[in-house]
C-alpha positions, 0 to 999 in steps of 0.5 A: 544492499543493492548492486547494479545489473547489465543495464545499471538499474539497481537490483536487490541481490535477495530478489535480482528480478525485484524492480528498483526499491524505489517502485514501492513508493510509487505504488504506494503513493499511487494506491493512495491516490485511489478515490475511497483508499484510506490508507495501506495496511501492514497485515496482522503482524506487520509482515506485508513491507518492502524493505529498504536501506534503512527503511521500509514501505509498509502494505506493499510486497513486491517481488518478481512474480506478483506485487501486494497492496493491502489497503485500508478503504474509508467506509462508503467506498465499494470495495471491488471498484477501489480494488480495481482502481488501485490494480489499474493504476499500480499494474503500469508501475511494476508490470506484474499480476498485481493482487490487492487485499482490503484489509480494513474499513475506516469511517472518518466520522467516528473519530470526529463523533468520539471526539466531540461527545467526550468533549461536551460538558455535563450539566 
């Protein structure tokens, strides 16, 4: 549940200094906007979220001092350029230090290569 502050903007009573719920999903879709980012990662045990009424917005941590995004890149992309592409473009967002974690590497073709050597027939 959420309340307003002095100014009416929402606030989280858990983390009153929190910016609004919705910031998560305009870091995530901003991280996912980055060049080489395949998708955001929910750590081991699904633990990097933030939580929302009725949902969450997963391999984004927000809180009053840092914001987390946990990426998952596609394979070819360098790593510490896609990193600091998605800090560049998230930090405006929250206006905190924010620290980002590759968590995992994708390669888009191998779904494809699985997918057309299990499909050819057999003579």
């Amino acid at each position: 549940m959420t309340s307003a502050d002095s100014s009416g903007a929402s606030v989280s009573p858990e983390n009153p200094a929190a910016p609004v719920p919705e910031t998560a999903d305009l870091v995530a879709a901003a991280a996912l906007a980055v060049e080489g980012v395949a998708g955001l990662h929910t750590g081991t045990f699904g633990e990097v979220a933030t939580y929302l009424p009725g949902r969450r917005v997963s391999g984004v941590r927000i809180t009053a001092d840092v914001t987390e995004v946990h990426l998952v890149l596609r394979w070819g992309a360098p790593v510490l350029a896609t990193a600091d592409a998605v800090r560049v473009a998230v930090q405006p967002l929250v206006g905190t230090r924010v620290d980002v974690a590759v968590q995992d590497v994708v390669d888009p073709s191998a779904g494809k290569a699985h997918q057309s050597s299990s499909s050819k027939e057999t003579a």
